[in-house]
TORKOL-4160 file (C-alpha; in steps of 0.2 Angstrom, whole numbers, padded with zeros to 4 digits, m for minus):
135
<pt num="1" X="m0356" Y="m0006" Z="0731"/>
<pt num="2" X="m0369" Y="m0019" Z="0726"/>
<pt num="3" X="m0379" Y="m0015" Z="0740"/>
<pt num="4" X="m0380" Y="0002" Z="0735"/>
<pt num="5" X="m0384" Y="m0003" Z="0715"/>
<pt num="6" X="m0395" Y="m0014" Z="0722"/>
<pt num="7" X="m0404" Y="0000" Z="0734"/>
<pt num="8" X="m0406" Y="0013" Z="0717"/>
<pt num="9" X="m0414" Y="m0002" Z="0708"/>
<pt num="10" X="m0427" Y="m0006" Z="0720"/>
<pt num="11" X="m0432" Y="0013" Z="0721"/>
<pt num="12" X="m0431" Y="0017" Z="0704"/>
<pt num="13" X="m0443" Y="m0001" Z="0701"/>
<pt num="14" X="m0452" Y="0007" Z="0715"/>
<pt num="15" X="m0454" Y="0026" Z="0706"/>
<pt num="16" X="m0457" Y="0020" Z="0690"/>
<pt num="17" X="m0471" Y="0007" Z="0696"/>
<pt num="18" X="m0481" Y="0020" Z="0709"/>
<pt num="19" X="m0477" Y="0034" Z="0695"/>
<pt num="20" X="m0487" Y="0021" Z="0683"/>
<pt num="21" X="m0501" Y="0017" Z="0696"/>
<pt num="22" X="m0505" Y="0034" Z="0698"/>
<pt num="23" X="m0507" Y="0039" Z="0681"/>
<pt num="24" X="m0520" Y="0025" Z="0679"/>
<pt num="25" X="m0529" Y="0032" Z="0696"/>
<pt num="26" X="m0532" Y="0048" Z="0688"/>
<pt num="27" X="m0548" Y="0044" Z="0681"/>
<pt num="28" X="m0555" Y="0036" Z="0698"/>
<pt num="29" X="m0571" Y="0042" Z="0701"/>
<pt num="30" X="m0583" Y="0037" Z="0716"/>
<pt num="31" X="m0604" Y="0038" Z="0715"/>
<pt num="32" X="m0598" Y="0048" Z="0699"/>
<pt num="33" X="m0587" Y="0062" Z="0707"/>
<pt num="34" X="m0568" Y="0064" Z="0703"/>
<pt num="35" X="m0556" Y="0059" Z="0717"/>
<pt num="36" X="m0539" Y="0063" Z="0714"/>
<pt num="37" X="m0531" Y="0050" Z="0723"/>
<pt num="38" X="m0517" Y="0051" Z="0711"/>
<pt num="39" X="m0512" Y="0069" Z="0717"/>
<pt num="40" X="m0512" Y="0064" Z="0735"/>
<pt num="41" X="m0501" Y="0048" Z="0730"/>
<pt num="42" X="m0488" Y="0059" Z="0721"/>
<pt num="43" X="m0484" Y="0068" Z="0735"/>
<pt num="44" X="m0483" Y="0057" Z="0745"/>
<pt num="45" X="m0473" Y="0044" Z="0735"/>
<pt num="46" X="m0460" Y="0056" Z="0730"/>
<pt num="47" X="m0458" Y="0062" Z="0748"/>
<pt num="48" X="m0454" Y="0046" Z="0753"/>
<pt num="49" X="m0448" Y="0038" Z="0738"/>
<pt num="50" X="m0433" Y="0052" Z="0739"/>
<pt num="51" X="m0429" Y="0050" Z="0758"/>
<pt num="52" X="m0430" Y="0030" Z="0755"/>
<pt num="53" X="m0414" Y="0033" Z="0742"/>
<pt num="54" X="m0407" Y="0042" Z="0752"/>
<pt num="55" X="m0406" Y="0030" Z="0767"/>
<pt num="56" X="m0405" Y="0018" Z="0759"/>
<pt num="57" X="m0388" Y="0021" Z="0746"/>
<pt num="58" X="m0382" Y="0034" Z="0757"/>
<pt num="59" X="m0377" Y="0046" Z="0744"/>
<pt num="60" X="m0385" Y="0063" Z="0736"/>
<pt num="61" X="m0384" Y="0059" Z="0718"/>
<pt num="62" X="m0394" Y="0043" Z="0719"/>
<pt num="63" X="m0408" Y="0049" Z="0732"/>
<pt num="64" X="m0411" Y="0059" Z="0714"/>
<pt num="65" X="m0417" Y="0044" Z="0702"/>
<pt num="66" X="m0434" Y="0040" Z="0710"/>
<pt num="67" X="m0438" Y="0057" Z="0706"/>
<pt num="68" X="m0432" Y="0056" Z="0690"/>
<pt num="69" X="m0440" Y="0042" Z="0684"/>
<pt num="70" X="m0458" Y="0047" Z="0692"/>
<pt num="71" X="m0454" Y="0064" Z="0681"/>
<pt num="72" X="m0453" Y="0050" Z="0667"/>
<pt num="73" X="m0467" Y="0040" Z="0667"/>
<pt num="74" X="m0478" Y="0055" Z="0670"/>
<pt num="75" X="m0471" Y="0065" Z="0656"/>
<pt num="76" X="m0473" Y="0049" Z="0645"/>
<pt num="77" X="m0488" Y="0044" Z="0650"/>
<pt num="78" X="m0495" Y="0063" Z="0645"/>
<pt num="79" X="m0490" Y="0062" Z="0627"/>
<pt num="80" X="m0499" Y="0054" Z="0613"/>
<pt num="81" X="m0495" Y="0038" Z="0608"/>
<pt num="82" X="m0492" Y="0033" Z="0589"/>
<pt num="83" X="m0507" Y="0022" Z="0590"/>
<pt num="84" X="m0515" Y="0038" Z="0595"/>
<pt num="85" X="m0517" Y="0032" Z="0615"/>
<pt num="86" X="m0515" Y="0045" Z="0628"/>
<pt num="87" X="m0517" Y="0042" Z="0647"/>
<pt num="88" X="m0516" Y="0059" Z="0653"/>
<pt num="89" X="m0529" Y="0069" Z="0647"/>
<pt num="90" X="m0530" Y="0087" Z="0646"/>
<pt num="91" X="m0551" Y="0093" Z="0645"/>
<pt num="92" X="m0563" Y="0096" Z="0657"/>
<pt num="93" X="m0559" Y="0091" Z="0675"/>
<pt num="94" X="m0550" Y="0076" Z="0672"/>
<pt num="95" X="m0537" Y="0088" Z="0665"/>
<pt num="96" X="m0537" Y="0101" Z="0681"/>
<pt num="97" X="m0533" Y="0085" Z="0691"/>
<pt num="98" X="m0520" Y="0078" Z="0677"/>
<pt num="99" X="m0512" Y="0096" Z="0678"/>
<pt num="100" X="m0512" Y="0098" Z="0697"/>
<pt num="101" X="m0506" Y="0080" Z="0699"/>
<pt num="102" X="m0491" Y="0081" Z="0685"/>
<pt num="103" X="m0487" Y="0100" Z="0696"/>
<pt num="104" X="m0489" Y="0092" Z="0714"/>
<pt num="105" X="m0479" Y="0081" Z="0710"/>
<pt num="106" X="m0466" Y="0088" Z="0703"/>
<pt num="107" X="m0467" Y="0102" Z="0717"/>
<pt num="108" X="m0466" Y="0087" Z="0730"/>
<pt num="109" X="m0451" Y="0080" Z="0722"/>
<pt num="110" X="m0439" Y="0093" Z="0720"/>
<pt num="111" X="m0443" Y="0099" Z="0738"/>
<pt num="112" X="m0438" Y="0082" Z="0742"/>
<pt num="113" X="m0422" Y="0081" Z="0730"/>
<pt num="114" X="m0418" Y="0099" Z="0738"/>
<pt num="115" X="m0419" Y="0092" Z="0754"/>
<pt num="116" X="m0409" Y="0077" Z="0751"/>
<pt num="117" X="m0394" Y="0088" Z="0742"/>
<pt num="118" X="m0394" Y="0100" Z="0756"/>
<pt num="119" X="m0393" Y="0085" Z="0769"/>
<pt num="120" X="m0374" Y="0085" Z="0775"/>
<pt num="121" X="m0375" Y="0070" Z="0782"/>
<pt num="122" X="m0374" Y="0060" Z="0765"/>
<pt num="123" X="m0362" Y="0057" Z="0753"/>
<pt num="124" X="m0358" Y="0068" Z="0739"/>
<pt num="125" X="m0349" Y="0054" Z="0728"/>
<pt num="126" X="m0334" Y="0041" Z="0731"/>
<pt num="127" X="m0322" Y="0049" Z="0740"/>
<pt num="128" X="m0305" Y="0041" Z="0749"/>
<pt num="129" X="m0299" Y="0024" Z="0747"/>
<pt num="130" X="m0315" Y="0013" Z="0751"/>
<pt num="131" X="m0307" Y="0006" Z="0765"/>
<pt num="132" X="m0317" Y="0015" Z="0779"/>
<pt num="133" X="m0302" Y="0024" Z="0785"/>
<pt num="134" X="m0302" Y="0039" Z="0793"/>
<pt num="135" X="m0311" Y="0056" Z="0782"/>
């Protein structure tokens, strides 16, 4: 049990602080040309973020929460701020590459959730006694 809580905290530290590094990578540019690092990242974070929750708690509902919380920070991070910030911006080409990395992203994680539900090897929930018995 606390190795699982502990598993589902270190991912969702883990989502929330690539989920927040990529957001700030959105406006790298190189000798003045765009890269979009940041999309690249997405995918690949939430692929593996996902599977890693899986592994790693061993249960359906919780390989969920690294996706969910990258869906936070990004949403968060592309609305204006009281102070008037905003870190996502939507003009030019700097907002193609915010749009395609808040979609790809998205994209990649629900294919990966969808993938980590529709995996029967995990676990739905708590089920039987706990004592390892037979299922």
């Amino acid at each position: 049990m606390i190795r699982r809580a502990a598993a589902a905290l270190l991912v969702v530290v883990l989502a929330a602080w690539l989920a927040l590094v990529e957001v700030f990578w959105l406006p790298l540019r190189v000798l003045g040309v765009l890269v979009p690092v940041s999309v690249v990242a997405a995918v690949v974070g939430n692929l593996l973020l996902v599977r890693l929750a899986a592994r790693l708690t061993g249960s359906r509902a919780l390989a969920v929460l690294p996706a969910l919380t990258w869906l936070v920070v990004a949403v968060a991070a592309s609305t204006r701020r009281p102070e008037g910030d905003l870190v996502v911006v939507g003009s030019g080409a700097l907002g193609w590459v915010g749009l395609a990395f808040l979609l790809v992203g998205v994209v990649a994680a629900a294919s990966a959730v969808g993938r980590a539900l529709a995996d029967p090897g995990l676990r739905r929930g708590r089920t039987g006694s706990g004592s390892g018995g037979a299922r």
